[in-house]
Structure formats: structure tokens, C-alpha cells
N, C-alpha and C positions, 0 to 999 in steps of 0.2 A: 486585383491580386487576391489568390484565393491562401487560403493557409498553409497548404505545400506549398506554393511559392515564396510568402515569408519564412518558413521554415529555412527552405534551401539557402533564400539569406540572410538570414540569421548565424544560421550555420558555418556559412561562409564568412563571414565577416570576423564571426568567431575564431573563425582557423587561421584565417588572414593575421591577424593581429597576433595569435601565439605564437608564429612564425616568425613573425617579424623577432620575436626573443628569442626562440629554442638554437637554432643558428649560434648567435655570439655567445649562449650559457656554454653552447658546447666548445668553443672556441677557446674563449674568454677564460675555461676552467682549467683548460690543458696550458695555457699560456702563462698562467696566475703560478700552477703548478710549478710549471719549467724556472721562472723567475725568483720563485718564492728555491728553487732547489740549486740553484746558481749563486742566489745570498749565503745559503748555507753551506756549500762549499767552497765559495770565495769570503766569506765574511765582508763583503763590499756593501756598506748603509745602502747604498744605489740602491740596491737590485731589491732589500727589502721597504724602503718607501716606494719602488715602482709595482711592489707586490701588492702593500697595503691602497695604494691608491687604485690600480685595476682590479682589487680586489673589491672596494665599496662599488666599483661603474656593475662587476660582476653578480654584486648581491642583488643590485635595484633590478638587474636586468630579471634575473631568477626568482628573484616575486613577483616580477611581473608575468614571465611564465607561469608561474606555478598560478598564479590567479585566472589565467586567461583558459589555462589549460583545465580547471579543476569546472569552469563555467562550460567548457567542450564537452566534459564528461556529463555532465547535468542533461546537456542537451540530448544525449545519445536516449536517455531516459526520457526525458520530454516531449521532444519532438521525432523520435525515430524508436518509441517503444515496440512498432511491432517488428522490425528489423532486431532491434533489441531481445524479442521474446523468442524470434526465430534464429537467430546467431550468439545469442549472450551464450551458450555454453563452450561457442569455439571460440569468439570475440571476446568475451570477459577474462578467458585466462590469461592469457599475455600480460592483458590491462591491470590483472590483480597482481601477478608477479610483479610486474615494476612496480607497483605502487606498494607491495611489502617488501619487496626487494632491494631496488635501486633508486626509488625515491627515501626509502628512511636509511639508506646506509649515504646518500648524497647531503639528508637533511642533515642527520645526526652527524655526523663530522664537518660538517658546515656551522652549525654549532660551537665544535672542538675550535675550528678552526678560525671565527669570532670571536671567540673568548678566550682565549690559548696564548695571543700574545704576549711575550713575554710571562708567560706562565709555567708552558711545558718547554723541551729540549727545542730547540731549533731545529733538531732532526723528525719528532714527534710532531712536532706542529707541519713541518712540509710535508710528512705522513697524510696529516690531517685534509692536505689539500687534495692530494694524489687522490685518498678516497674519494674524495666529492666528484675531481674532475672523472674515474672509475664510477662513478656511482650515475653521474648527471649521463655517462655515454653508454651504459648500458640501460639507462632507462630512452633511450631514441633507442636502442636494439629493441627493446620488446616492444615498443611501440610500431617501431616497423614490421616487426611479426606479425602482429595485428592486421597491420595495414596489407603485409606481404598475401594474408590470407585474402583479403576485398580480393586484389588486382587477380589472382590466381587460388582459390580454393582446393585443398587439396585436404586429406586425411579428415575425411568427415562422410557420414552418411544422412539421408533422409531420413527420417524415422519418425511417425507420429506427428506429420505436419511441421518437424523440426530439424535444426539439424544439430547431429550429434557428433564428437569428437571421437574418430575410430584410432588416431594414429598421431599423440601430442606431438613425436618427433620431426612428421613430414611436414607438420606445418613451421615448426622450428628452424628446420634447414631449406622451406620453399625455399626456390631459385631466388627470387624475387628480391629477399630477406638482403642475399649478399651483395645486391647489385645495388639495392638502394643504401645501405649504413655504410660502406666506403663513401658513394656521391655525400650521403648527408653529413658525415665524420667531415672530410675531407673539404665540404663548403663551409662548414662550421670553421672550421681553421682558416679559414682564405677570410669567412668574415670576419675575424677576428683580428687578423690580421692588417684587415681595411681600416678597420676599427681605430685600432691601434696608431699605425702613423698614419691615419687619419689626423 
């Protein structure tokens, strides 16, 4: 086995295993949401012990993404730097957006929303969750952008051995984008769901 072929699995094994989390975060956040916003407008204990409790299954799950995912990225540098030299100017944007974007607006009210109990309003703290579960599903949007560009390139030219970004927009709305974050939104709920009365 030569070194591209470890790479490849490596790499794979890598994705494999984020997978396995990014599914139920997505799920798991809209669902924690919904419940946690059902206590608050029924005042029913129920509904906020079934908050607090798929809320700790939600956090384990979400470090564990977030660790499998931050070693994916490493990889793109490591073992895929000359893909990396040749694509990071249309590949790294998406990847930087979510990661100032909708990973620190997921984290930081994830946050709020740990430590919040019985702290802030019940309506501020369900706030608190909305964002995360808004924050964790737009970070699979720009991830999927990323991705949308692999399967179908578009708004980019050759130039100097490289290729450069002619058209941020066309890659934003490739086709690709909306066909895959419904399927992924959408499985994400069904996992979760499994999850759930599981």
C-alpha cells in the first residue's frame, strides 16, 4: 500500500466517523429546539427535563463532531495540499465562512444555552437554542457549498497553474447546493428522530 492509498483511507475513515455525528447534531438541535419551545409555552416540567436530557445526548454528540471534523480539516492540509494549493482560494471560502460564521454563532449560544439555565428568561434561553440549532444548519449549508463545488465546478477560472474565484455567487447557488441540504437537513431529522424513540 503506497501513501495515496493510505491517504485515501485515512481520509475516509475520517469522514466516515463525522458522519456518523453531523446527521443527529443536525437533528438533535432542531428537535432540543422544538421541545425546549413547547416548555416554554406550555410551562409543562415534561417538556424541559426532555429538553435538558436530549440536550446533554446533543452536546456529546457535537464534540464529537466538532473533533472529527476539525481532524478532516488538518487532513485537507496534510494529505491533499496540492489539491489544497490548487483549490483553497474557491474551496477555503465556504470552509472559512462557516467556521466565522455558523460554527461561532452555534458555539457561542451553545454556551448561552449551558449555562443559561435558570439564569436568563425562558424565552432567551429557547432563543439560545434556536440559534445553535440556526447556526449548526447553516454550517452543513456552507459545507455543502464546498462540496457542491467538487461534484460541479463552476464560477472559477484557470489562471497561473490555479484556480481562481471569478463568480462567489454561482458557486453559492450551484444546483448541486439545493439538492443536497434539503436531502441532508431532512436526513438529519429522520435521524433524529430514530434517535429519539429509539
Amino acid at each position: 500500500m503506497d501513501a495515496l492509498m493510505l491517504a485515501r483511507w485515512q481520509f475516509g475513515i475520517t469522514t466516515v466517523y463525522h458522519f456518523f455525528f453531523v446527521p443527529l447534531t443536525l437533528g438533535l438541535s432542531i428537535f432540543v429546539a422544538i421541545v425546549e419551545t413547547v416548555y416554554v409555552r406550555t410551562g409543562n416540567e415534561k417538556y424541559k427535563r426532555m429538553a435538558k436530557f436530549w440536550g446533554k445526548l446533543f452536546l456529546i454528540n457535537f464534540a464529537m463532531g466538532v473533533a472529527t471534523g476539525i481532524v478532516q480539516e488538518f487532513q485537507f492540509g496534510m494529505n491533499w495540499s496540492e489539491y489544497s494549493r490548487f483549490m483553497g482560494d474557491i474551496f477555503g471560502a465556504p470552509l472559512a465562512i462557516e467556521a466565522l460564521l455558523a460554527f461561532f454563532l452555534e458555539s457561542t449560544f451553545l454556551g448561552v444555552w449551558i449555562f443559561g439555565w435558570d439564569k436568563l428568561s425562558k424565552k432567551l434561553h429557547a432563543a439560545a437554542i434556536w440559534l445553535v440549532a440556526i447556526g449548526s444548519n447553516l454550517s452543513a449549508l456552507w459545507i455543502l457549498i464546498a462540496n457542491s463545488f467538487m461534484q460541479e465546478p463552476v464560477g472559477y477560472v484557470l489562471r497561473n497553474g490555479r484556480a481562481e474565484m471569478t463568480d462567489f455567487w454561482a458557486i453559492v447557488f450551484n444546483p448541486h447546493v439545493w439538492v443536497q441540504f434539503p436531502h441532508v437537513v431532512t436526513g438529519g431529522m429522520v435521524t433524529a428522530a430514530f434517535f429519539v424513540i429509539g
